[in-house]
C-alpha positions in Angstrom: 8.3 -20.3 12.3 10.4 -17.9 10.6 10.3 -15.5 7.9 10.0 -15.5 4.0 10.4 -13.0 1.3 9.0 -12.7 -2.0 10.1 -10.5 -4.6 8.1 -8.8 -7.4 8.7 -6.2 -10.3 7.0 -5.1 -13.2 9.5 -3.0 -15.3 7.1 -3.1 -18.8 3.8 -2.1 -17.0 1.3 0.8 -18.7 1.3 3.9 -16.8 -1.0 3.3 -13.6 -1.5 6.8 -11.6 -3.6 7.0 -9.0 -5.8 9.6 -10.1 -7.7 11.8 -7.2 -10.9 13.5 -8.6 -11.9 15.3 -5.5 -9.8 16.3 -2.9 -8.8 13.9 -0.1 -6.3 16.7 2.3 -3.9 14.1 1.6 -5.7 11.6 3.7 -5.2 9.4 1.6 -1.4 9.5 0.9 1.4 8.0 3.0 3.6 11.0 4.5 7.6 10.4 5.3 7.7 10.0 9.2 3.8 9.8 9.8 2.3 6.1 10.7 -1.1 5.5 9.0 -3.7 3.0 10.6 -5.8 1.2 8.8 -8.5 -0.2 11.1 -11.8 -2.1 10.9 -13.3 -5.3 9.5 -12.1 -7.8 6.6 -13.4 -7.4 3.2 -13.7 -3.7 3.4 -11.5 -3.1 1.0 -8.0 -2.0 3.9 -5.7 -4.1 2.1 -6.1 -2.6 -1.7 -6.4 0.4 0.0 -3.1 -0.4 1.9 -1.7 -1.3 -1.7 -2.9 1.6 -3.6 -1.0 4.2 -0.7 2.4 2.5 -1.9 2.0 2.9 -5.5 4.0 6.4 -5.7 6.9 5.2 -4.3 7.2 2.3 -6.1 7.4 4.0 -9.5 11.2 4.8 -8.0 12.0 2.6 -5.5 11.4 -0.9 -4.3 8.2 -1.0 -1.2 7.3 -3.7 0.7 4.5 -5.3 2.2 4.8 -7.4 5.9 2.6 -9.9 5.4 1.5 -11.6 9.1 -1.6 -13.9 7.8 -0.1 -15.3 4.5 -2.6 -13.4 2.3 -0.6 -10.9 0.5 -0.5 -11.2 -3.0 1.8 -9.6 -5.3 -0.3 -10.1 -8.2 -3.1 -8.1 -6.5 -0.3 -5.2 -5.5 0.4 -5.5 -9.0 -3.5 -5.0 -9.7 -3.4 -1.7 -7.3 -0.6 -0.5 -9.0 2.4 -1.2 -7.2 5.3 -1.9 -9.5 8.4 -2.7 -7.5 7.4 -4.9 -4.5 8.9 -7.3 -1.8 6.5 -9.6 0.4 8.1 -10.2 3.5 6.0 -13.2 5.7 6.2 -13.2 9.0 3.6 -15.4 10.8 5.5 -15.4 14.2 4.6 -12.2 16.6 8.3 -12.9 18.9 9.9 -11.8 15.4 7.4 -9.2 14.3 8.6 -5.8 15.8 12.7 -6.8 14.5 11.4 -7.5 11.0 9.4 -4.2 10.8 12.2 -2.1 12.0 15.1 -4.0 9.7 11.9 -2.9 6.8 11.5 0.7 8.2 15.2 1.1 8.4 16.1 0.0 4.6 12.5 0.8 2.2 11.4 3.9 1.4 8.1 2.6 2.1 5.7 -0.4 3.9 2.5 -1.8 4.3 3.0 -3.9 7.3 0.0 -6.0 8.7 0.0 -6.2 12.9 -0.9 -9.8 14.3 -2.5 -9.4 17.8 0.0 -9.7 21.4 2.5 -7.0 20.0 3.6 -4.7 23.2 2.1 -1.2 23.2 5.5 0.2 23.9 7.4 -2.1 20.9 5.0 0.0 18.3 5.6 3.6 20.0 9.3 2.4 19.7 8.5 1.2 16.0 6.4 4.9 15.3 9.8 6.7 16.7 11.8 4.9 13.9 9.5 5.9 11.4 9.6 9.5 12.2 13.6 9.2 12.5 14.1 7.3 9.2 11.2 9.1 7.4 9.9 5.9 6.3 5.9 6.0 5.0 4.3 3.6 6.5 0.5 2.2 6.4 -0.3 -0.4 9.5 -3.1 -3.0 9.2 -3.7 -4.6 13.0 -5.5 -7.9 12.4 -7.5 -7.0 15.6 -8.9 -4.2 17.3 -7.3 -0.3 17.0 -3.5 0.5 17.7 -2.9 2.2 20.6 -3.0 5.7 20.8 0.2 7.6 19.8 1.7 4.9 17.5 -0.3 6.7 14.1 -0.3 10.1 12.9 -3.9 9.2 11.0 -6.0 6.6 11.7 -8.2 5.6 8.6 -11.1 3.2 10.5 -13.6 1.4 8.0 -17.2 2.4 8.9 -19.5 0.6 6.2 -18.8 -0.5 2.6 -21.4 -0.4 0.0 -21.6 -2.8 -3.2 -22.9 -1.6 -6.5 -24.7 -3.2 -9.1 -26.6 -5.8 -6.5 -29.8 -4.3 -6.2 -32.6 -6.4 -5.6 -30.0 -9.3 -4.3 -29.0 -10.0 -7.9 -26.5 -8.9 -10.7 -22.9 -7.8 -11.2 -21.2 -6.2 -9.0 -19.9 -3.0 -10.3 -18.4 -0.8 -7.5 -17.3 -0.6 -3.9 -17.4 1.8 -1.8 -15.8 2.2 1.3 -17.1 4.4 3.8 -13.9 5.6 5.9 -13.5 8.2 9.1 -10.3 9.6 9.7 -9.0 11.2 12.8 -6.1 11.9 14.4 -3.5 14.2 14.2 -3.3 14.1 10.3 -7.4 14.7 10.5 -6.0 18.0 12.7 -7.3 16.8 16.0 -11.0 16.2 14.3 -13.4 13.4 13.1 -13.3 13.3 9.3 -15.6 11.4 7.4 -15.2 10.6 3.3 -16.0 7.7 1.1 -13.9 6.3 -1.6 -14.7 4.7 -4.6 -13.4 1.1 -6.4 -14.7 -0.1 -9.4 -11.6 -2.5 -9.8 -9.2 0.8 -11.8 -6.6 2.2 -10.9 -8.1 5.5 -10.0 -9.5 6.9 -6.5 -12.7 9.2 -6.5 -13.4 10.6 -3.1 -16.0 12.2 -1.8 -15.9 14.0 1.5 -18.2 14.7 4.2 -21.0 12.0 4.2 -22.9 10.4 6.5 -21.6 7.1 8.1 -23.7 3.9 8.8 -23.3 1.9 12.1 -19.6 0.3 12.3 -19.2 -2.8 10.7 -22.4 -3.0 8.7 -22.2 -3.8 5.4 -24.5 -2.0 3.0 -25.8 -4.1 0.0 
């Protein structure tokens, strides 16, 4: 199993900023040198999330996504905002850790999913090549929580709520994600703030609300 690349970009696109209404406390950007983890169930909306942290970047330079379950679409990167993009797919975990490190050594910026069995002490290694390079990086583990000291935030997915269903019936209008943050980019604390997606291309954040039980999803 070996690897494949994909390569997108979108020179004649509108003008797609990410628009913050409230503030975040930069929780939600990707810092040079500081690993972000983006933790918790599929469906919650991680991976737009994931896409949506390398849309500043992109504007001047290519980003990439490290795609490990052959999901990654560039058309939906394209959706988030992304406009210079290369999917790297790498299924195999012996490969995984090189791949990443060739990524975090040449592009500004990744979004790099990790596939279960990778070595504790391969992603510390990994984390000190980001902080040398000063590479922004967002991690997505397919399972379970990164051990501790590879992020500098952790972003875990608490609940997610779906507008415009009441009643078990209608269209959907809106998600929103319920998120908790800690960490050293949370300064040492538990953080929680909700985002909201009604499929734009802007972020509204609100901080400080309550957080349902993990994994439930709220209809």
């Amino acid at each position: 199993m070996g690897v494949e690349s994909v390569i997108a970009s979108f020179p004649d696109r509108w003008d797609l900023r990410t628009r913050v209404q409230e503030r975040d406390g930069g929780l939600l950007s990707l810092q040079p040198g500081r690993p972000v983890e983006l933790s918790g169930p599929a469906g919650f909306g991680l991976t737009r999330l994931g896409y949506r942290m390398l849309v500043e970047t992109s504007r001047s330079a290519p980003v990439a996504i490290l795609d490990v379950r052959g999901w990654a679409s560039p058309a939906a990167a394209w959706e988030a905002g992304v406009e210079r993009l290369v999917v790297v797919r790498c299924p195999d975990p012996r490969m995984w850790s090189r791949v990443l490190a060739a990524l975090v050594d040449g592009v500004p910026a990744v979004y790099a999913e990790v596939p279960s069995g990778i070595r504790d002490q391969d992603l510390r290694r990994l984390a000190g090549l980001v902080r040398s390079r000063q590479t922004r990086l967002a991690l997505r583990p397919v399972e379970g929580d990164l051990p501790a000291g590879v992020g500098y935030l952790r972003l875990r997915a608490r609940a997610v709520r779906w507008e415009g269903t009441d009643g078990g019936h209608g269209r959907l209008t809106a998600r929103r994600l319920v998120l908790e943050a800690s960490g050293k980019g949370a300064a040492g604390m538990s953080r929680q703030i909700e985002v909201d997606d009604a499929g734009t291309h802007d972020l509204r954040v609100v901080s400080e609300l309550a957080v349902g039980p993990a994994g439930r999803a709220l209809g």
